[in-house]
KETI-323514 format. One record per atom (N, C-alpha, C): residue in one letter; residue number from 1; x, y, z. Coordinates in steps of 0.001 Angstrom, whole numbers, plus 500000, padded with zeros to 6 digits. Atoms other than C-alpha are relative to their C-alpha. Last residue first. Layout:
N
+------+------+--------+--------+--------+
! resn ! resi !     px !     py !     pz !
+------+------+--------+--------+--------+
!    A !  NUM !      X !      Y !      Z !
...
+------+------+--------+--------+--------+
end
This chain:
64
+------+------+--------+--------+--------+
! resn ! resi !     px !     py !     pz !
+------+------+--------+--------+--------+
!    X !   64 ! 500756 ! 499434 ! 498196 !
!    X !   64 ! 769203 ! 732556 ! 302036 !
!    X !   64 ! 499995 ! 499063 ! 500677 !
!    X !   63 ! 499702 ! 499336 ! 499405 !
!    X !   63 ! 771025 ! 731168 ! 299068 !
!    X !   63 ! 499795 ! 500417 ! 501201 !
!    X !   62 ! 498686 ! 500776 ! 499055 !
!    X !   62 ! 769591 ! 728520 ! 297998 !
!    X !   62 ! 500828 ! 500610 ! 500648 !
!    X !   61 ! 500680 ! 500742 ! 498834 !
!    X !   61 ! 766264 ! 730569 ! 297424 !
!    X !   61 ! 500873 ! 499429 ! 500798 !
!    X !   60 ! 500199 ! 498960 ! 499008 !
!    X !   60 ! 768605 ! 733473 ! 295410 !
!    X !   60 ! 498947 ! 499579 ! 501188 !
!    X !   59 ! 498798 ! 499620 ! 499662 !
!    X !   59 ! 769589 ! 730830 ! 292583 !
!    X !   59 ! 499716 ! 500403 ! 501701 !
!    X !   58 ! 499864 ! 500891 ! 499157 !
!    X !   58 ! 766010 ! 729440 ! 292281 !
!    X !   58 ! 501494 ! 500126 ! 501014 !
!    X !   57 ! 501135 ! 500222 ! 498714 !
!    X !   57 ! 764807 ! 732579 ! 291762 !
!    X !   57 ! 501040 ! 498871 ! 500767 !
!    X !   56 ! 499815 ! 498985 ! 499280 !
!    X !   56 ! 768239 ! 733383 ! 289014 !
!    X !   56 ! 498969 ! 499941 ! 501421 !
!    X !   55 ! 498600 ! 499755 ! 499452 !
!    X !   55 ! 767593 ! 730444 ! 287490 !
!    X !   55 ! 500106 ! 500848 ! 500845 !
!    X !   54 ! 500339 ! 500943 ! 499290 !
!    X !   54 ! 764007 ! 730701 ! 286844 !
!    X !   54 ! 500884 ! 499509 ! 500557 !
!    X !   53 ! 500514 ! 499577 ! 499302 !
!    X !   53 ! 764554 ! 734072 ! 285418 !
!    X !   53 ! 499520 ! 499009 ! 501320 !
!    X !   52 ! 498856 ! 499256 ! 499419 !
!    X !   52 ! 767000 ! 732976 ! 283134 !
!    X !   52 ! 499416 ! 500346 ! 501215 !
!    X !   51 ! 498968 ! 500821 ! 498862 !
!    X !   51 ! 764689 ! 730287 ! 281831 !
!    X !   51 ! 501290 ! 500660 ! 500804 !
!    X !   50 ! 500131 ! 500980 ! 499332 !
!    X !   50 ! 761871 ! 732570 ! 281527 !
!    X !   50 ! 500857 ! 499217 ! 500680 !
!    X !   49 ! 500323 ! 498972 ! 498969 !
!    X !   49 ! 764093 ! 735157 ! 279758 !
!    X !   49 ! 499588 ! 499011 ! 501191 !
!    X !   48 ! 498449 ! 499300 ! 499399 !
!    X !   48 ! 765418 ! 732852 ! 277306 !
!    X !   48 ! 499404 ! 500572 ! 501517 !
!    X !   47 ! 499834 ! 500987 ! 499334 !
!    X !   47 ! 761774 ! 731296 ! 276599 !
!    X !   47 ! 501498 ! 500287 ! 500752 !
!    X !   46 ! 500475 ! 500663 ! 498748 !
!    X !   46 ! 760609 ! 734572 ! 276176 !
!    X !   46 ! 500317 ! 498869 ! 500535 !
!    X !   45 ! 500051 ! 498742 ! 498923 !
!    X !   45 ! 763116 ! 735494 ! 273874 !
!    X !   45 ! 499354 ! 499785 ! 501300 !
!    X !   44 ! 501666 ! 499634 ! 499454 !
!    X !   44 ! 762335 ! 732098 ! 271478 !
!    X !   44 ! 500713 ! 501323 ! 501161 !
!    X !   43 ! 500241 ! 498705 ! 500365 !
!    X !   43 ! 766197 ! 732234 ! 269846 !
!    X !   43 ! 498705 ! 500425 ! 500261 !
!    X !   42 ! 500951 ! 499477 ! 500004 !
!    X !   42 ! 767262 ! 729210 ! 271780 !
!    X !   42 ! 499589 ! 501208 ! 499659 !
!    X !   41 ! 499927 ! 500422 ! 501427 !
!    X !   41 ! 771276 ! 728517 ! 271705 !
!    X !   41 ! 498015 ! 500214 ! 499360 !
!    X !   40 ! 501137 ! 500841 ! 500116 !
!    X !   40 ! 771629 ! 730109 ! 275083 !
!    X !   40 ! 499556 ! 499987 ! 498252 !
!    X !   39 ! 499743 ! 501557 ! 500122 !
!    X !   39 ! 775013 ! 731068 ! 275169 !
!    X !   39 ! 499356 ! 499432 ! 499901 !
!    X !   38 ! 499233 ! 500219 ! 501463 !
!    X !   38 ! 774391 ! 735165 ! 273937 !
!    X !   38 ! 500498 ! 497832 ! 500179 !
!    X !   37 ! 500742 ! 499573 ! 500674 !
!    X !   37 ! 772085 ! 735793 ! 277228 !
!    X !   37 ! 500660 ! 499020 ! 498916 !
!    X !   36 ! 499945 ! 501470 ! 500334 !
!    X !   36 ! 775062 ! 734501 ! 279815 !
!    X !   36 ! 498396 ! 499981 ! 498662 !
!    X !   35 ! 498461 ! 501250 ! 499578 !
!    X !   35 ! 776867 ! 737112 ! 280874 !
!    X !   35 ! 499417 ! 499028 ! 498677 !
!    X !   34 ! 498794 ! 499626 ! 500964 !
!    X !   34 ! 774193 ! 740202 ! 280037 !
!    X !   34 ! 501136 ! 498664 ! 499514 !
!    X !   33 ! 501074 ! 500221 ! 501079 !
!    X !   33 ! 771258 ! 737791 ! 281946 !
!    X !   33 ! 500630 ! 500589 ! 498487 !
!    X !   32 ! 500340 ! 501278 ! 500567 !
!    X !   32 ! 773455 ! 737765 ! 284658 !
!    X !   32 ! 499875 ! 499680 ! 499202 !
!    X !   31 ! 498926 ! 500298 ! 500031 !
!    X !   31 ! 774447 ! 741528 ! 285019 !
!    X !   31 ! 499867 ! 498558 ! 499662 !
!    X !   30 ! 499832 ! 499301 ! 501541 !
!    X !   30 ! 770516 ! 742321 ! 284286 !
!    X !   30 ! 501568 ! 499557 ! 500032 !
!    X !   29 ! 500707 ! 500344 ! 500990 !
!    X !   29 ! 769777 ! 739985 ! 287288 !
!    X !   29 ! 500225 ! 500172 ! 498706 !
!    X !   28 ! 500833 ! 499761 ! 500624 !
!    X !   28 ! 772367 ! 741493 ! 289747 !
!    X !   28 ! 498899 ! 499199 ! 498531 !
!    X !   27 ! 501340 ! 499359 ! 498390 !
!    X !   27 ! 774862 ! 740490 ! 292415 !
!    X !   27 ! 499222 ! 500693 ! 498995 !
!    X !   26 ! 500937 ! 498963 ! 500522 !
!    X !   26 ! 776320 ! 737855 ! 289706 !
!    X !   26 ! 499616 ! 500477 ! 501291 !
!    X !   25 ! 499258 ! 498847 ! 500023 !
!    X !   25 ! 779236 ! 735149 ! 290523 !
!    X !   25 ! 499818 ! 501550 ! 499621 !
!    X !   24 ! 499108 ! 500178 ! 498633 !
!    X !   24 ! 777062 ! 732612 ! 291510 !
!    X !   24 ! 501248 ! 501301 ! 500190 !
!    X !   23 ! 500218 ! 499619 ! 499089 !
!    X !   23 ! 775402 ! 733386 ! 288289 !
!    X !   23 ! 499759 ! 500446 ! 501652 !
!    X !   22 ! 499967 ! 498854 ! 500019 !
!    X !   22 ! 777989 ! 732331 ! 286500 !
!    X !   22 ! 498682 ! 500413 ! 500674 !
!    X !   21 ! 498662 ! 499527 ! 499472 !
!    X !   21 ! 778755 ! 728853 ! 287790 !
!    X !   21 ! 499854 ! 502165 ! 500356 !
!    X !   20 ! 499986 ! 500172 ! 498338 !
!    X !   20 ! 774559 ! 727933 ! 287644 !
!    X !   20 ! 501411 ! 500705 ! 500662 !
!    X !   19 ! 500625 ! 499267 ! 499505 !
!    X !   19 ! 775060 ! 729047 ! 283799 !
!    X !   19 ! 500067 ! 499934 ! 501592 !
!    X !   18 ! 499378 ! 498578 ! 500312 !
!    X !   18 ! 778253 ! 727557 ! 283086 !
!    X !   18 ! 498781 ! 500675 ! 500351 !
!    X !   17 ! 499023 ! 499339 ! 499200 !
!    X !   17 ! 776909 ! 724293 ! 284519 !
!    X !   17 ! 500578 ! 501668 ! 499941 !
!    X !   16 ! 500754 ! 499936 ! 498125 !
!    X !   16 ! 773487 ! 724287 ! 283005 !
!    X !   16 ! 501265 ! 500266 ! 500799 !
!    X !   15 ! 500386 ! 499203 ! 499931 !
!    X !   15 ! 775578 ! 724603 ! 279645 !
!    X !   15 ! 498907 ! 500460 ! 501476 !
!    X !   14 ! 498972 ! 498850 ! 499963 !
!    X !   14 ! 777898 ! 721959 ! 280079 !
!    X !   14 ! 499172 ! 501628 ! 500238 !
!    X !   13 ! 499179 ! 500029 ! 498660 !
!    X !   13 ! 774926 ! 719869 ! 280474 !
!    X !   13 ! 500712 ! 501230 ! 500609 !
!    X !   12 ! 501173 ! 499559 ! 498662 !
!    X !   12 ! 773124 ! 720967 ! 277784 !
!    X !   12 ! 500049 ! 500037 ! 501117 !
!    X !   11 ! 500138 ! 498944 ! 500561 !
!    X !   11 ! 775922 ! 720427 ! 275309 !
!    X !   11 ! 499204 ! 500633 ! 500920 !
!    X !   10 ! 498477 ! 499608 ! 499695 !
!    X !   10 ! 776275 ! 716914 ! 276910 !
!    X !   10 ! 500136 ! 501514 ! 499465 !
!    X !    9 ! 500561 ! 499725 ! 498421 !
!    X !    9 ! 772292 ! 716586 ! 276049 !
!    X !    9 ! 501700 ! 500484 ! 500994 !
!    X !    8 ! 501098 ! 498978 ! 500056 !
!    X !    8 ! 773114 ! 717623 ! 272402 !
!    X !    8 ! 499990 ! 499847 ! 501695 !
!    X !    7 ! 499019 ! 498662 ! 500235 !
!    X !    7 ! 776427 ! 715453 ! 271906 !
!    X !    7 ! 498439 ! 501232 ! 500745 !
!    X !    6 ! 498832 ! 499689 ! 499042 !
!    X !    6 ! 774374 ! 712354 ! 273186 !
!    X !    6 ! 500563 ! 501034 ! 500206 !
!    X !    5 ! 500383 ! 499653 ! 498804 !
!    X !    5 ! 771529 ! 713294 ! 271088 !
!    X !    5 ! 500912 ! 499691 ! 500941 !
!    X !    4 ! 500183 ! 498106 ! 500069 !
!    X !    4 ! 774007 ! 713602 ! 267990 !
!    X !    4 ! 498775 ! 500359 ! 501268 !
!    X !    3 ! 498629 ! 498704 ! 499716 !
!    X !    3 ! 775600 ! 710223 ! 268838 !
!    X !    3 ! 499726 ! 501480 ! 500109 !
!    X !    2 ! 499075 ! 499704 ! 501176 !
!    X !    2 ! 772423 ! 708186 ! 269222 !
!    X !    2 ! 501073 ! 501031 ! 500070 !
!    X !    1 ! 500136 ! 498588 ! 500300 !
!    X !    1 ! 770989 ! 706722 ! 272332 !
!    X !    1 ! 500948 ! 500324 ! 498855 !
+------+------+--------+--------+--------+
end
């Protein structure tokens, strides 16, 4: 694997963690989606949203 997909999926990592961290520490969607909006390096909107939204489900299944 090459250095700059190494750095990229390690970038991706980190970033699944900080998301999963912070919305553990969210009692709202729009409070979430404020937090952590501006770290997602993706400027598609819908795809932001989507993957925030798919977070946040899966968040609130493990939960219960």
């Amino acid at each position: 694997m090459g250095r700059v997909k190494a750095m990229i999926m390690d970038q991706e990592e980190r970033l699944n963690e900080y998301v999963w961290y912070i919305v553990s520490e969210c009692e709202t969607f729009e409070e979430f989606r404020e937090k952590v909006w501006d770290y997602i390096i993706n400027n598609d909107v819908t795809y932001k949203g989507d993957l925030l939204s798919d977070v946040w489900s899966e968040y609130n299944k493990e939960k219960k």
